[in-house]
N, C-alpha and C positions, 0 to 999 in steps of 0.2 A: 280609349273607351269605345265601347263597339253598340251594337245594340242590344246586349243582353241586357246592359243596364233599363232599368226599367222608371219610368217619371210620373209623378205626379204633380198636377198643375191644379192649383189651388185660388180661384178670383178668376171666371171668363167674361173682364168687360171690353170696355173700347182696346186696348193696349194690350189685355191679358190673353182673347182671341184669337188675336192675330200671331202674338209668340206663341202658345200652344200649340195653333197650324204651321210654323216651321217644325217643331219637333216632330211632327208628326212624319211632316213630308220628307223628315230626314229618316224616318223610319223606326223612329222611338219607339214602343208602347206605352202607352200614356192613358195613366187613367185622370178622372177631371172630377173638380166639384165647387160646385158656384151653389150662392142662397137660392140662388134662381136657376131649375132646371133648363129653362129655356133656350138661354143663353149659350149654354153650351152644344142644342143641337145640332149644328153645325160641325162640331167636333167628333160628333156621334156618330154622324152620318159616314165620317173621313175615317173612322173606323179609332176613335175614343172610349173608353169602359168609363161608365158613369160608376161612381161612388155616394153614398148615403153620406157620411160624417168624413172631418178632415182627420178623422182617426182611422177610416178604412183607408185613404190616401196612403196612412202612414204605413198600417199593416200589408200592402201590396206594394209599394215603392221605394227605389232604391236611392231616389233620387227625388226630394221634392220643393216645387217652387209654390211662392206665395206671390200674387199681387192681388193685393185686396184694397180696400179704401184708406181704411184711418187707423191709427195705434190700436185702438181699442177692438178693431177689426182684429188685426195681427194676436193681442192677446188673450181674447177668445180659440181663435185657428190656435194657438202654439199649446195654447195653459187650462184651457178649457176641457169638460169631462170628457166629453168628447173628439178633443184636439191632439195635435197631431203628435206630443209628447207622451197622449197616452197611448198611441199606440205603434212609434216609430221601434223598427227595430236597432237594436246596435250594431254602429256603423254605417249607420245611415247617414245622410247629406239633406239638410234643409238649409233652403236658398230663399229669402225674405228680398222680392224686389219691390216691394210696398215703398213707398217716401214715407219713411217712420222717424220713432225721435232714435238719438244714440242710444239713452237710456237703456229702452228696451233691447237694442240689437246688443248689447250688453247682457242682458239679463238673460235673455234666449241664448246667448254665446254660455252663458257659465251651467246653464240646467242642461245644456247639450255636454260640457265638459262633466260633467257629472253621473251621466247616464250613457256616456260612450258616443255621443250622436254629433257629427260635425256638424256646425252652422257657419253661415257668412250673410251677410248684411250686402247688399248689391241693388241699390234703386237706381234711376235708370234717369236718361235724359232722351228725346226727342219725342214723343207724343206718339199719336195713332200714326202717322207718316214714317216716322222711325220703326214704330212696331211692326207695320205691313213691311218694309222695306227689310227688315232685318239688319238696320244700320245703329239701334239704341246704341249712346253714348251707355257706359257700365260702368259702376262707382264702387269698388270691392273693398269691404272688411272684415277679417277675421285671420285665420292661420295663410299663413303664404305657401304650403303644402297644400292645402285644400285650395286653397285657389287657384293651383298651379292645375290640380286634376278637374276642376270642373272648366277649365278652359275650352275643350271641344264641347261644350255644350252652350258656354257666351258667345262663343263666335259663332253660332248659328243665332244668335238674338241680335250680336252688334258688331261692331266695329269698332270703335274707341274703346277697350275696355283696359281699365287700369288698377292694378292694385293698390288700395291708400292706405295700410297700416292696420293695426289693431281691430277687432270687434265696436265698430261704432264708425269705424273711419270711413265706410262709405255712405252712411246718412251725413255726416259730418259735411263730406264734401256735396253731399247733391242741395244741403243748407246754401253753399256758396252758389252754386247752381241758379238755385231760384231768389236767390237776393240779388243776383245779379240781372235777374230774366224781369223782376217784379219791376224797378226804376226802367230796362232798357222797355219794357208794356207803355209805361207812361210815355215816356219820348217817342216813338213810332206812330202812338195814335196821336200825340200833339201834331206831330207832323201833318201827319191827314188834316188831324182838325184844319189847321191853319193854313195847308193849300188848298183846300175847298172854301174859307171864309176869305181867300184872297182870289177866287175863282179862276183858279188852276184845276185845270185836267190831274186828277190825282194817280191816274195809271202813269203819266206820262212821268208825273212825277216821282214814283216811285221808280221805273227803270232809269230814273236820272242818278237816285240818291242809292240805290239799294248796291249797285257794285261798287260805290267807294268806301269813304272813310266810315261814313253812315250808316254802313250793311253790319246784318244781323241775323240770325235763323229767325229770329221772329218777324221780320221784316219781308223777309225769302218766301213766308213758307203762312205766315198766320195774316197780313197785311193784302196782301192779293183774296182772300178770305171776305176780309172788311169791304172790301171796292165791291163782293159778289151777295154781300149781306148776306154771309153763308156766317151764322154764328153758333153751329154744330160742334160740339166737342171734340176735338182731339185732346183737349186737357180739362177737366170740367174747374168753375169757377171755385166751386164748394171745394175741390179737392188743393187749389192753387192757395186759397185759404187758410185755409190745412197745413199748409206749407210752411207760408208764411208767420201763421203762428207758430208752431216749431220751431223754425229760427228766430225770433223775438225771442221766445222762453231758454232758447240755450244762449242766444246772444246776452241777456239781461245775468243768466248765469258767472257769465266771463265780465260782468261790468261794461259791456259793449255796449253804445247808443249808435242805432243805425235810421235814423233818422228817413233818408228816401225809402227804407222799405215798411216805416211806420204810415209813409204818405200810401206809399201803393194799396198796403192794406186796408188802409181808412178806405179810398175810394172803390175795391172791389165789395169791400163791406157792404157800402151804397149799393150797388150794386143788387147784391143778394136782396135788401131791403125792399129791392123795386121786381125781386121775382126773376134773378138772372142766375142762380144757383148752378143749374144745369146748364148754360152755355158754356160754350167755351171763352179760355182767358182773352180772346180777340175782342170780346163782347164789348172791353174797357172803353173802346168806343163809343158807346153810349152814354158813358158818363158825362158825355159835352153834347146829349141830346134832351136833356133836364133842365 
């Protein structure tokens, strides 16, 4: 794949930004559209083509990605008058790196089977540091042909990127992803808590625990964060929320009780309650300043 192919990048916020400006710097043309023009002038300036609707997205690209907020986001962008169904052509490639439910990457997979349009399902792991870095873990589901071709185009986004199976497989897996990240949030900041309430140096602490058994990317990379009272998004709390509920409602599907991630949720809950929507998941912190 060369650069004739041509991209549309659909969601410029913390995460979507920063992937947009590799495409770009690889030489892509890439046209962009976010709710908010703003957002994107930065892209603009690198020499980006703004678009009106995720419908013009569709009518000028050859290739287009999504990372937007919430389902409801994604089914507006796909399904809406204006969205990107109504005006993608055949043959085209739409890439959904949103954290959505299966359901939908599902649904989007079979009105793509039906109107000629390939889709894959591809959400993402590592946060604004993954995304600046072009190191995003990649959680891919849909045809294993289509994912084999958009492969020059993940690997300008990440590094780990792996294929999981069928149309849903890669929400599927970034589910395990953040049930796994929600309980490792609570232990990291217990830690803190409780080397600070036994007055320990909690940096020193951290470079004691973080390269053994104890380490973590969250630990590495969001924990160093907390010691700076830097509680700035690289993953917003609203959005981990988000998450978590998705995996409760498919877990409850499968007769699944997942218990540590009922806990986690409860306490980000809190959280939002007291006006922390917008920080980032490090914020969890806080919750043992109540």
């Amino acid at each position: 794949m060369g650069t004739k192919k041509t991209i549309g990048f659909i969601g410029i916020g913390v995460m979507g930004k920063s992937m947009a400006n590799h495409l770009l710097s690889e030489g892509y043309k890439l046209f962009a559209y976010s709710r908010t023009k703003e957002k994107a002038e930065d892209l603009l300036v690198n020499g980006a083509e703004w678009k009106n609707t995720p419908k013009e997205i569709a009518e000028n690209a050859d290739i287009i990605i999504t990372m937007v907020g919430y389902p409801n986001d994604v089914e507006h962008v796909y399904f809406g008058e204006y969205g990107l169904f109504a005006g993608a052509n055949k043959g085209a490639l739409l890439i959904d790196m949103t954290t959505s439910t299966p359901t939908l990457a599902k649904k989007i997979y079979e009105e793509g089977q039906k109107i000629g349009i390939h889709t894959l399902d591809a959400p993402v792991s590592g946060g604004d540091i993954g995304a600046k870095n072009g190191t995003l873990s990649i959680m891919v589901g849909g045809d294993v042909h289509t994912f084999e071709e958009m492969m020059p185009i993940f690997t300008i986004l990440g590094e780990n990127i792996i294929y999981q199976g069928e149309a849903g497989a890669g929400q599927h897996t970034k589910m395990c992803n953040q049930i796994a990240i929600a309980s490792n949030m609570i232990g990291v900041s217990e830690a803190i808590v409780y080397a600070r309430k036994a007055g320990l140096n909690p940096d020193t602490v951290l470079k004691a625990i973080s390269s053994g058994a104890a380490g973590s990317w969250s630990m590495s990379n969001l924990i160093p964060r907390v010691l700076k009272e830097d509680y700035s998004p690289g993953f917003f709390i609203k959005h981990f929320i988000k998450d978590m509920g998705i995996a409760l409602e498919e877990a409850e599907k499968m007769n699944l009780h997942l218990p540590g991630l009922e806990l986690a949720k409860k306490m980000y809950d809190s959280l939002v309650n007291r006006g922390e929507e917008n920080s980032g998941t490090q914020a969890l912190i806080k919750f043992w300043d109540y």
